[in-house]
C-alpha positions in Angstrom: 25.0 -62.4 -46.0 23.7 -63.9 -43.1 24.3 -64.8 -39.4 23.8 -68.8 -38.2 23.3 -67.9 -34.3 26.6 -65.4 -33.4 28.8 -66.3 -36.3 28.3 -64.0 -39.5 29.1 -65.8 -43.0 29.4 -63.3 -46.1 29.3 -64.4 -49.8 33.3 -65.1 -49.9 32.7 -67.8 -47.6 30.1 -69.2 -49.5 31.9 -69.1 -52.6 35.0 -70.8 -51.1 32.7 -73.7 -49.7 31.4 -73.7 -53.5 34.8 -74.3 -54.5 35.4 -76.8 -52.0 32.2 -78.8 -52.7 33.7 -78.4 -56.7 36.6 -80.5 -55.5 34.6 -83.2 -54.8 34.0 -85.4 -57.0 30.2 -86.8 -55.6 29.2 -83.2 -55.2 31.1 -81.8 -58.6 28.8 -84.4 -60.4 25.7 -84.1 -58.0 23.1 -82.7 -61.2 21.7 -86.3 -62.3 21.7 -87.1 -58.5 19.9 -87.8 -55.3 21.9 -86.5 -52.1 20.0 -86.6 -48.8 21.8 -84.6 -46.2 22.1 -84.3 -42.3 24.9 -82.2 -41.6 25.0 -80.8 -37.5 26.7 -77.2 -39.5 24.0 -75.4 -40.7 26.2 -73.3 -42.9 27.5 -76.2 -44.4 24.2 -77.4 -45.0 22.4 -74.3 -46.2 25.7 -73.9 -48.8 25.5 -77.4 -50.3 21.6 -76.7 -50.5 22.3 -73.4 -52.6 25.4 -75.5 -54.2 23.0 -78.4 -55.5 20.3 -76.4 -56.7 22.4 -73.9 -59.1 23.7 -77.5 -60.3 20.1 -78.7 -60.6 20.7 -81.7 -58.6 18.1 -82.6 -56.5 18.3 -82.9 -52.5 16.3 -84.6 -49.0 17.2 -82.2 -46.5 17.1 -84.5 -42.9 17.2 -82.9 -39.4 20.2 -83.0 -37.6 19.2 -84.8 -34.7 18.3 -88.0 -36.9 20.0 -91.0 -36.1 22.1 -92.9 -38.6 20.0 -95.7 -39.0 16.7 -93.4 -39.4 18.5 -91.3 -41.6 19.6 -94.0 -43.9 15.8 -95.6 -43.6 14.5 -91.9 -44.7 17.3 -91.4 -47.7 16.2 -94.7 -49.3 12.6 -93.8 -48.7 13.5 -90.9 -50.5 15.2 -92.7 -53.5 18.5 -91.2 -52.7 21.4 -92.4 -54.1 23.4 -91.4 -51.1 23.6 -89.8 -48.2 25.6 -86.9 -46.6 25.8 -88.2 -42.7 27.5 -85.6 -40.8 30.2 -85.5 -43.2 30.4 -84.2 -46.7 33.5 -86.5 -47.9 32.3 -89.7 -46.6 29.2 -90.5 -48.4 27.0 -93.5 -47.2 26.5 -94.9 -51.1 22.7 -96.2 -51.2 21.3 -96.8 -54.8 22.6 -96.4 -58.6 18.8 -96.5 -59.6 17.2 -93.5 -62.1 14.7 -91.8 -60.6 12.1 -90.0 -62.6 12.0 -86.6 -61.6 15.9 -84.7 -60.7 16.0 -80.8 -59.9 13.8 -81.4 -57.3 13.4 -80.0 -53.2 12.4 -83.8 -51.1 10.7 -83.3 -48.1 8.0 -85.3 -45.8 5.2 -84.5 -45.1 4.5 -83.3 -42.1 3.0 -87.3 -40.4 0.3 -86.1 -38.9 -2.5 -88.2 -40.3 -0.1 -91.4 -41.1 3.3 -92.1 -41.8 5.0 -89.2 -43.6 5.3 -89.3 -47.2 7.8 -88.3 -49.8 6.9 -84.4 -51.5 8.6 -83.5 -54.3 9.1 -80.2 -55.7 11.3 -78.4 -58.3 13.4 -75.9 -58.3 11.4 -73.7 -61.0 8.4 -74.1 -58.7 10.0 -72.8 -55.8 11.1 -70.1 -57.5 7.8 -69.2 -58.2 6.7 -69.7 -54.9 9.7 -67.3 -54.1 8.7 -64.3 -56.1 5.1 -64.2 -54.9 6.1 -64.9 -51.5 8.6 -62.1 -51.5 6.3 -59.7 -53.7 3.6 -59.4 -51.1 5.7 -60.0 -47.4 5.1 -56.3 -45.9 9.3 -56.5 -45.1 11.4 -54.7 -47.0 15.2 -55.4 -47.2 15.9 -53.7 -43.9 13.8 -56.2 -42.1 15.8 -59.4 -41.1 14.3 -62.5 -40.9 15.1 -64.3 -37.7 14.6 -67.9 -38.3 14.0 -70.1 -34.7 12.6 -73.1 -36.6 14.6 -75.9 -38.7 15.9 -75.2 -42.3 15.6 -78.4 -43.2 11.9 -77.6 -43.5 10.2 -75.6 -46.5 9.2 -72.9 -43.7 12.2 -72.1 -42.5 14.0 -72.8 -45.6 12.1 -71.3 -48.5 10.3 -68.8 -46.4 12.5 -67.9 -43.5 16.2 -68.4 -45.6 15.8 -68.0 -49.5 12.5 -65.5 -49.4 15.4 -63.2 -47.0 18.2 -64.0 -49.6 15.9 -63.1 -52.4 14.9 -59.6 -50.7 18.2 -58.7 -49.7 18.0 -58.8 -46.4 20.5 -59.8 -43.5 18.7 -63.4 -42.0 19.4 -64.5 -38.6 19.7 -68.5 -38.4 18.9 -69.9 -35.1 19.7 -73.3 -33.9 20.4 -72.4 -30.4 16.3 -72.1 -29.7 17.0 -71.3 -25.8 14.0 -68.7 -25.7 16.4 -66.3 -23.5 18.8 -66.6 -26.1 16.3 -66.1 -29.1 15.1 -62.9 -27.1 18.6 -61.5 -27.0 19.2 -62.2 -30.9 15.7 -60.2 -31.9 17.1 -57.5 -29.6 20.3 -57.5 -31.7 18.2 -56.8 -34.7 15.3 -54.5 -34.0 13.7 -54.5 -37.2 12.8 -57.9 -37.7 10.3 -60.8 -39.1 10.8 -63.7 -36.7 9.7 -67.0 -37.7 8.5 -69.9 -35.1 6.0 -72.3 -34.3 3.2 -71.5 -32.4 4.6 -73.0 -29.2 8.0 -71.2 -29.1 6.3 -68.0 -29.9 3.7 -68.5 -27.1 6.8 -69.1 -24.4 8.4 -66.2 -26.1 5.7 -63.9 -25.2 5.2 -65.0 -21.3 9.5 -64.1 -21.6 9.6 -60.7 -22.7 10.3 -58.2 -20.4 11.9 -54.6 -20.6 9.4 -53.0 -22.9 11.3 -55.4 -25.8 8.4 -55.8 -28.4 8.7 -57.8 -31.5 8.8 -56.1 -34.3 6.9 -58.6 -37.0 6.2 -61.9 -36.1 5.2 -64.6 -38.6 3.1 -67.7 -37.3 2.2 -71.3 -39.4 2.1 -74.7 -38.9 -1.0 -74.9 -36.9 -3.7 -73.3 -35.7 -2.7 -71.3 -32.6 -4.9 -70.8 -29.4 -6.8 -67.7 -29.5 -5.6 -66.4 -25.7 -2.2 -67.0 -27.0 -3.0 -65.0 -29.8 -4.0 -62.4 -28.1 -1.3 -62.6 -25.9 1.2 -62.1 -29.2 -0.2 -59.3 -30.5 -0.2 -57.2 -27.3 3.4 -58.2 -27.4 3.8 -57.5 -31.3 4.1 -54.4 -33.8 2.9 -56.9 -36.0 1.6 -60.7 -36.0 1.5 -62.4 -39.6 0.3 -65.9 -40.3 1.2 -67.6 -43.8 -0.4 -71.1 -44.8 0.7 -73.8 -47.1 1.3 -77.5 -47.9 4.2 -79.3 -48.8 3.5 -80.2 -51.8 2.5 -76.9 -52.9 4.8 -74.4 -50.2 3.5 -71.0 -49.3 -0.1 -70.6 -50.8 -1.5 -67.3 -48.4 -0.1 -64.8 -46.0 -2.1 -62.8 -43.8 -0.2 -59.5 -43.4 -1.6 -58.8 -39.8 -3.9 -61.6 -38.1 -6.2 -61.4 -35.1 -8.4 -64.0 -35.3 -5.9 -67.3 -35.8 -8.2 -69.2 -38.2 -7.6 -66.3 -40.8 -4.7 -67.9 -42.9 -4.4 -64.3 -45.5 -4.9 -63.7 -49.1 -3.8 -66.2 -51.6 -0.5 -65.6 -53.0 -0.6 -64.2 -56.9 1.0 -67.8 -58.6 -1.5 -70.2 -57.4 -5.5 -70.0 -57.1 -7.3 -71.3 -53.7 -11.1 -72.7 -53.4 -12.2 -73.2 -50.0 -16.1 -73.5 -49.2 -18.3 -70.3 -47.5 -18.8 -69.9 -44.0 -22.3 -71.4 -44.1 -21.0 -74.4 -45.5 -16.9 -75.2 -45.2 -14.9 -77.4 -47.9 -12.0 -78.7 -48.6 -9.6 -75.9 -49.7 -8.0 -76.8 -53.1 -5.0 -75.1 -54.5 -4.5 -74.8 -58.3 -1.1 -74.1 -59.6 0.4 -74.2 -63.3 0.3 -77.4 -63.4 -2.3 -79.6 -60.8 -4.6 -79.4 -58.3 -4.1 -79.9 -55.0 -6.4 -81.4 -52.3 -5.2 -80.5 -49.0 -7.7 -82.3 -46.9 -8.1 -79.2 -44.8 -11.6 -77.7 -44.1 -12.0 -74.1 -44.5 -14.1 -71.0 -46.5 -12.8 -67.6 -48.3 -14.7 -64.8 -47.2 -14.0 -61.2 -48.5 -10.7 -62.7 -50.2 -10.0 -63.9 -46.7 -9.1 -67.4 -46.3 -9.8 -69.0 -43.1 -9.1 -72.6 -41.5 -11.0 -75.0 -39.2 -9.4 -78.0 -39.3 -8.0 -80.7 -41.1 -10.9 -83.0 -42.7 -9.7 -85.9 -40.8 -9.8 -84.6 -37.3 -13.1 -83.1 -37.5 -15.5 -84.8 -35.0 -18.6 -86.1 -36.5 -20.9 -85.9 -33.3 -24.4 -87.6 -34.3 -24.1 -85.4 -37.3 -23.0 -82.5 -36.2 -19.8 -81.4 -37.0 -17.6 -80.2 -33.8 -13.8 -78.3 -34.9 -11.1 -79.4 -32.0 -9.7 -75.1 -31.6 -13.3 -74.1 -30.9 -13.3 -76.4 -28.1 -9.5 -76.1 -27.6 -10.2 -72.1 -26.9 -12.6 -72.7 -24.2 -10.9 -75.3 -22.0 -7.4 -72.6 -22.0 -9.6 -70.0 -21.0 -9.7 -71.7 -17.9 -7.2 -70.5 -15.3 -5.9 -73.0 -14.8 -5.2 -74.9 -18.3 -1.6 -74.5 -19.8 -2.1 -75.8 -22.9 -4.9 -78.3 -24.2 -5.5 -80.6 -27.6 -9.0 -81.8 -28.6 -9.5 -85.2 -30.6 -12.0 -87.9 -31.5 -12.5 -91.2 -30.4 -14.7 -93.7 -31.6 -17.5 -95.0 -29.3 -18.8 -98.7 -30.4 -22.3 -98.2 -30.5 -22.5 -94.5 -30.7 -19.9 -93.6 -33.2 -17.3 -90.3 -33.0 -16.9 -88.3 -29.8 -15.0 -85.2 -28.6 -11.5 -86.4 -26.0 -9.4 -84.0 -24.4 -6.0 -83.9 -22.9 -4.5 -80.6 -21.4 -2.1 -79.8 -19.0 -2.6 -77.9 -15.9 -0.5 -75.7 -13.1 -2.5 -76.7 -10.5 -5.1 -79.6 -9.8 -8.5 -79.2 -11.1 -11.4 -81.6 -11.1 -12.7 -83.4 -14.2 -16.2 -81.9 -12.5 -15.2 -78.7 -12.7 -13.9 -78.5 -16.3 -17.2 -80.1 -18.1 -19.4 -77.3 -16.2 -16.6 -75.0 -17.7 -17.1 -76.5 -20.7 -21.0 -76.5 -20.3 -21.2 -73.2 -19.9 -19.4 -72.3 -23.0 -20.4 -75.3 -25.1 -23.0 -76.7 -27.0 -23.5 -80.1 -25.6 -22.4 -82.0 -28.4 -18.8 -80.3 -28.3 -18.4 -81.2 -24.8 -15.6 -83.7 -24.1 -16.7 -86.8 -23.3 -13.3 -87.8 -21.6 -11.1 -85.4 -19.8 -7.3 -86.7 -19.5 -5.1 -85.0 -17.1 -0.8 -85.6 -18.8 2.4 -84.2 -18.0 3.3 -82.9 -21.5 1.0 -83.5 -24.5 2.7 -85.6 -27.2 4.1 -83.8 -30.3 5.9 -84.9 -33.5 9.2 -83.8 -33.8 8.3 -81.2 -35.6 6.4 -79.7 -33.2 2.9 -80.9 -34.5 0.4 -82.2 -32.2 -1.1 -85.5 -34.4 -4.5 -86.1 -33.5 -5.4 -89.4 -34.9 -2.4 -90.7 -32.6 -3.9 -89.4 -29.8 -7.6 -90.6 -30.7 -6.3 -94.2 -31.5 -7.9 -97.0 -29.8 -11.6 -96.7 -28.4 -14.2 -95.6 -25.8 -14.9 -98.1 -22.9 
């Protein structure tokens, strides 16, 4: 059924950790309930997730690495009513309260314009999401998915687990995310769909060696860097990029990307509106039963939709609107640049301007990267402050948040 990292798990052992679960009591009687989990066994975890939703309970999934006290903070955030904290007979008892709303997925939002907030979403709409996610992935059930990102997110989750249980395929579950390691597992299974972040994928490519290629590779999250774009698809049968929200999941899959700002075609259970490439808005996503405002600019051009950024990080330059990947591309075609994020600050007297921060392997002057810049730049999308770091700041998801950067002001 499927593999988490080298040990193989058919659907006997799921069934008898079914019957377990039916043994106890807090689980047996989990379909009016709450349960936030964050279990270290990813089978155990992915099985009580299956478990709980063919009872119609509802669940918080929390990543392993929380701590106790963060985790308890996040299940009463979540209006759990109690939490599953490494153990699934000892449960940390939180509230008797009622909620609203049971049969339903809980996850947060992803924090990268505030503090994270509580998204759910019901089983029925996931299954929805499900069957036009799996109706238009070019993989058949041959193709494994390989998922090197957490399950305790809807990407690796819904798209990477239960769109690869739904096809029929054999998925791959990676929590050992040692690239060397993940290399060797894609190996193992040669016709593949391999899920990541941008980052992991980038360091995968600069690994590869042999003549190993990847077979299909599936990108989302955030936009990432044309050269290591570029770098991915020489390195690739196939490079796919899928965009969504959480409130909403999966919403457009592109079924081979070259330009990184082309998210794909809407999915058949939900319509999109974005804005045109003249003039970019803010892509709306219309399901059975709302409409979503993402906050994200973008357009739809030949059924293509395609992101710039999200509303709140574009930089409002005297009127002039400057996107941080345009600028992001040129500073990491320098030489020299590793990796670079572009944000906005906000200047007393003359309002919003374009920051930098990047990383470098090997000294460069601040000189020498605005006449870089200049020379590929429009003057208004020129960084106004260049700062050198170690490591650029990221969520623990792996999300860069821009507004944390860009808080506080220009001298």
């Amino acid at each position: 059924m499927f593999f988490v990292n080298d040990q193989y798990y058919t659907l006997d052992d799921l069934e008898r950790q079914y019957t377990v679960f039916e043994n106890i009591p807090h689980l047996k009687e989990c379909q009016n309930r709450r349960l936030a989990v964050c279990m270290p066994d990813a089978f155990q975890w992915l099985a009580l997730c299956l478990f709980v939703r063919s009872k119609g309970g509802s669940i918080v999934p929390l990543h392993p690495t929380v701590p106790k006290e963060g985790a308890i903070r996040m299940a009463n955030k979540a209006g759990s009513h109690f939490l599953l904290y490494e153990n699934i007979h000892l449960p940390i008892h939180l509230s008797q309260q009622i909620n609203e709303k049971e049969g339903v997925l809980v996850q947060m939002s992803s924090g990268t314009t505030g503090d994270p907030k509580c998204i759910e979403r019901t089983w029925e709409s996931i299954e929805n999401e499900l069957e036009s996610y799996v109706s238009v992935l070019p993989a058949d059930n041959q193709t494994a998915s390989v998922v090197a990102c957490p399950t305790t997110h809807s990407y690796g989750l819904i798209c990477g687990v239960l769109a690869c249980i739904r096809r029929g395929a054999e998925t791959v579950i990676l929590t050992n995310m040692n690239p060397k390691y993940v290399l060797k597992k894609l190996k193992e299974h040669p016709k593949h769909i391999l899920y990541g972040a941008p980052a992991l994928l980038h360091t995968l490519t600069r690994l590869i060696r042999d003549g190993q290629r990847f077979d299909a590779v599936m990108t989302s999250g955030t936009l990432m860097p044309a050269g290591w774009m570029e770098a991915l698809k020489k390195a690739s049968n196939r490079v796919l990029q899928q965009y969504g929200c959480s409130e909403a999941g999966c919403v457009a899959i592109h079924p081979d990307v070259s330009d990184p700002r082309e998210m794909g075609y809407p999915l058949p259970h939900v319509k999109v509106e974005a804005g045109s490439v003249q003039h970019p808005g803010e892509i709306l996503i219309h399901d059975s039963e709302k409409t979503i405002y993402t906050k994200d600019l973008g357009y739809i051009e030949n059924g293509v939709l395609s992101f710039l950024a999200r509303m709140d990080d574009t930089i409002n330059v005297a009127g002039l609107n400057v996107y941080p990947q345009e600028v992001e591309d040129v500073l990491m075609e320098e030489p020299r640049i590793i990796e670079a994020v572009v944000y906005k600050k906000v200047h007393p007297l003359s309002g919003e301007r374009v920051c930098a921060q990047y990383v470098c392997s090997e000294p460069i002057e601040e000189q020498e990267l605005r006449e870089w810049s200049r020379d590929y730049l429009a003057p208004y999308q020129v960084p106004l402050e260049f700062k050198k770091v170690e490591e650029i700041e990221k969520l623990p998801n792996g999300k860069v948040s821009r507004k944390r950067l860009g808080e506080g002001v220009l001298a």
